[in-house]
GUTOR-991121 format. One line per 8 residues: number of its first residue (from 1); their letters; for each residue x, y, z of C-alpha. Coordinates in steps of 0.05 Angstrom, whole numbers. Example, Ala and Ser with C-alpha at 12.3 -4.5 7.8 and 13.67 -1.06 7.14 Angstrom:
2
1 = AS = 246:-90:156 | 273:-21:143
This chain:
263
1 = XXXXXXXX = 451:-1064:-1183 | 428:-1083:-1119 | 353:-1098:-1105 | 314:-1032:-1079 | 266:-1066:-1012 | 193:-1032:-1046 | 151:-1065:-983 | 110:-1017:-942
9 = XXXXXXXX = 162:-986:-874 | 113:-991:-815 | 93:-927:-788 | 122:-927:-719 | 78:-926:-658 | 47:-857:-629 | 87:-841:-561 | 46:-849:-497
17 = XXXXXXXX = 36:-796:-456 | 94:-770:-409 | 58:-796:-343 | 51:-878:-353 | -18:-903:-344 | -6:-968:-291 | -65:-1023:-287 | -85:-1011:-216
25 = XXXXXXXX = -111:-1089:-202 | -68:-1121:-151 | -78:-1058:-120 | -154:-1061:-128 | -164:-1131:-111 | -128:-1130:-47 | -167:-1059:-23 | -235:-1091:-43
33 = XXXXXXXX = -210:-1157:1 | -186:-1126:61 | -255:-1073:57 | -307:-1136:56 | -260:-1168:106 | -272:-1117:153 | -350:-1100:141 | -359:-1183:161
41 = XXXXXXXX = -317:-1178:217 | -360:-1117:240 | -419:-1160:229 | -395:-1216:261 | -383:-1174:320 | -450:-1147:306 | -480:-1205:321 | -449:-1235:374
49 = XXXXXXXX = -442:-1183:418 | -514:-1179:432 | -519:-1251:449 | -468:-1249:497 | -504:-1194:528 | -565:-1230:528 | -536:-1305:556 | -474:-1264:601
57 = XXXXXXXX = -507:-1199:628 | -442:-1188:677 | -394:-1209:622 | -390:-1160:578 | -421:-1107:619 | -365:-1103:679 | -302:-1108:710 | -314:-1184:741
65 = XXXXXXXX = -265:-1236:709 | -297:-1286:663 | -310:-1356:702 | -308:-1416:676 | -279:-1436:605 | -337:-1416:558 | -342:-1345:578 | -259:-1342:567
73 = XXXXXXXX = -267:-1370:512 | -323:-1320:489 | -275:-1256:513 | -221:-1297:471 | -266:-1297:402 | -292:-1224:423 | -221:-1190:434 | -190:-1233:364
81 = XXXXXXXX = -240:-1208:329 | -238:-1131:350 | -168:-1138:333 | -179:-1168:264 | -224:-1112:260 | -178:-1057:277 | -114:-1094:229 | -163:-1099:164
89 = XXXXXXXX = -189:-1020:179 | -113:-997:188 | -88:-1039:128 | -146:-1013:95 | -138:-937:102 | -65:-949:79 | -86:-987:13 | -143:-937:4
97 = XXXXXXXX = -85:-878:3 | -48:-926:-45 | -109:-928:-91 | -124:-854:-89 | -55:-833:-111 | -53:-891:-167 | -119:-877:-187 | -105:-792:-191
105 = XXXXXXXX = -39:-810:-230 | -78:-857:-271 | -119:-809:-301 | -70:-750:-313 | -37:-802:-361 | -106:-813:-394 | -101:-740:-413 | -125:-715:-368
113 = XXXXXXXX = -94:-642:-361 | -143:-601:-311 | -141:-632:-248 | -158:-590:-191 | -121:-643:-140 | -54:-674:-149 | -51:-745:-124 | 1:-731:-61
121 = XXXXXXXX = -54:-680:-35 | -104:-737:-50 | -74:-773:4 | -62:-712:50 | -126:-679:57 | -153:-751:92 | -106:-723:154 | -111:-648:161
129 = XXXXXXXX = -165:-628:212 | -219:-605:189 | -212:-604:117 | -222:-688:112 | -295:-675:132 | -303:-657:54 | -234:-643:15 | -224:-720:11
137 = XXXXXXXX = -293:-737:-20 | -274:-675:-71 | -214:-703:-92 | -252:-775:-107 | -313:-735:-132 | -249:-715:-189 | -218:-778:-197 | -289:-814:-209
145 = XXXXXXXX = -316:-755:-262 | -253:-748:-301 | -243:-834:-308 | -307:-830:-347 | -278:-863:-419 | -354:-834:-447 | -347:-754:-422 | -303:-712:-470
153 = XXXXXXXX = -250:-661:-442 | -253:-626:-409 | -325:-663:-378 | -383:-618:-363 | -392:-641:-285 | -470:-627:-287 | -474:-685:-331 | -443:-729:-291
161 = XXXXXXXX = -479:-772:-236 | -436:-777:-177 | -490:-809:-124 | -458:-863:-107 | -390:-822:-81 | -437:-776:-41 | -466:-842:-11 | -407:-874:13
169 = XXXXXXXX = -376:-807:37 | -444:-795:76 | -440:-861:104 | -367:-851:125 | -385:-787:165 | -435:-815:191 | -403:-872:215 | -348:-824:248
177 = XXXXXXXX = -397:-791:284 | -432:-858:309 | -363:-875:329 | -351:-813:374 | -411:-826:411 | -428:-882:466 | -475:-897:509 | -469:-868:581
185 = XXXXXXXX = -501:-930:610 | -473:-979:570 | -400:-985:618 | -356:-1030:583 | -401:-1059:528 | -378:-1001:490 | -305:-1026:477 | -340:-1075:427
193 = XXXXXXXX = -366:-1024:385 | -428:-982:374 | -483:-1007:335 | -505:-954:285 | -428:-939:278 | -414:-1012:250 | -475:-1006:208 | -454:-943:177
201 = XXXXXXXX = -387:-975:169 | -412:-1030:140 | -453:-989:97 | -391:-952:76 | -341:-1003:63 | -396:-1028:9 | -394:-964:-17 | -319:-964:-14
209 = XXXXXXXX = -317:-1022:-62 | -373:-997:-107 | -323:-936:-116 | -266:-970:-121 | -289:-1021:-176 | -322:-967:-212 | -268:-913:-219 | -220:-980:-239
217 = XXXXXXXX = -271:-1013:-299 | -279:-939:-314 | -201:-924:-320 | -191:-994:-356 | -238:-977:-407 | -206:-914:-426 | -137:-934:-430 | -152:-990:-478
225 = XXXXXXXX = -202:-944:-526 | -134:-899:-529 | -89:-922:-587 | -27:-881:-549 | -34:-943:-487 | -69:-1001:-512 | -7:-1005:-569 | 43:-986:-526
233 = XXXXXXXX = 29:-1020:-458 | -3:-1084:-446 | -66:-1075:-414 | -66:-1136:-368 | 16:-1130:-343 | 37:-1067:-375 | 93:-1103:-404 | 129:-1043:-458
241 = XXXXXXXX = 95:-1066:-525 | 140:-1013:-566 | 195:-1062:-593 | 143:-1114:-602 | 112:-1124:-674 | 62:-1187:-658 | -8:-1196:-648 | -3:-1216:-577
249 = XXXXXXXX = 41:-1184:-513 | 92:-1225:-508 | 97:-1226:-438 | 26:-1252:-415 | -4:-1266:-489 | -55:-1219:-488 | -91:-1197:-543 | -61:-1122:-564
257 = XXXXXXX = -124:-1073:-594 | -111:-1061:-665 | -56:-1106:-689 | -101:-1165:-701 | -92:-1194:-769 | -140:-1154:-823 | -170:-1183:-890
């Protein structure tokens, strides 16, 4: 008579949701990089505009070609760094758009089910006229409310402190406005940027990151107190954990929540 197997069939793992939840960090890393690389450049700019001013009144200030090798050099180190300045705030509206619609996605496979804005229109309202003066910091206002791993669902929004969006969207506006403004009297000083602009922008790129990091550690937490992702995704390279029976993802030997060994 052949030997009946008695030992205990493991119960099989729940499925995850139908959207995958995908660990946003390159993606976070390199958008919190290329924002502090810009706000120094703008500082750097900030500072040595003015003495350039201050040493080379005609310099800056009009039409006359630089003479003499220190004041082309000067215009050399001004003009590479307006351009840095303009390549890290292009490559970082582009990763910010990248991080919205990860970030959107993100939380509609937390379980999320209610979302007012789906992450394509996260990304559009930033270029319809008009509407980006406040339909972007909405759809951020969402993304940041609903990653919150300690608000049930669907979250009551009054108990949710969302200063620190309003702050950097403030500061974003504002620095827009600086932006579209320059002094009359200042000729062609004003190609190197406008001072309360780049301190608004500075003030909102820090912002930016404070946002960014937040919404992420928020996200992170809540995918790995959910048994349906922590078990069936690895939650440092989302390697597929559901054919795997060990302690540890097999792909970067991270520790999987709730398969340690017990007693």
């Amino acid at each position: 008579m052949p030997e009946i197997n008695t030992s205990p069939v493991p119960s099989p793992l729940p499925e995850p949701p139908t959207l995958r939840y995908r660990p946003a960090r390159f993606i976070v890393r390199l958008l919190v990089s290329l924002l502090g690389a810009g706000a120094f450049i703008d500082a750097a700019i900030m500072a040595l505009v003015p003495i350039t001013d201050h040493r080379y009144p005609h310099l800056l200030r009009s039409s006359v070609a630089p003479q003499g090798n220190e004041e082309i050099a000067i215009i050399f180190v001004l003009a590479g760094l307006v351009l840095l300045r303009l390549l890290a705030f292009i490559l970082s509206a582009v990763m910010f758009c990248v991080w919205a619609f990860r970030a959107n996605k993100n939380v509609r496979a937390l379980g999320v089910s209610h979302m007012r804005f789906t992450p394509g229109w996260c990304v559009i309202w930033f270029f319809v006229p008009i509407m980006s003066l406040f339909k972007p910091y909405q759809a951020i206002k969402e993304i940041y409310i609903h990653s919150n791993p300690e608000l049930s669902e669907p979250p009551r929004y009054e108990s949710e402190s969302v200063q620190l969006v309003g702050w950097w969207w403030t500061a974003w506006i504002a620095a827009l406005m600086f932006a579209s403004f320059s002094d009359p009297n200042a000729q062609n000083i004003s190609i190197w940027g406008s001072t309360p602009a780049q301190v608004t922008g500075i003030l909102a790129a820090l912002l930016a990151i404070g946002v960014v990091i937040t919404v992420h550690r928020r996200q992170e937490r809540k995918a790995y107190l959910n048994p349906q992702l922590n078990q069936a995704f690895c939650m440092e390279c989302n390697y597929d954990l559901r054919a795997s029976a060990g302690e540890t993802c097999p792909e970067c030997g991270q520790a999987i929540p709730g398969r340690g060994a017990t007693g």
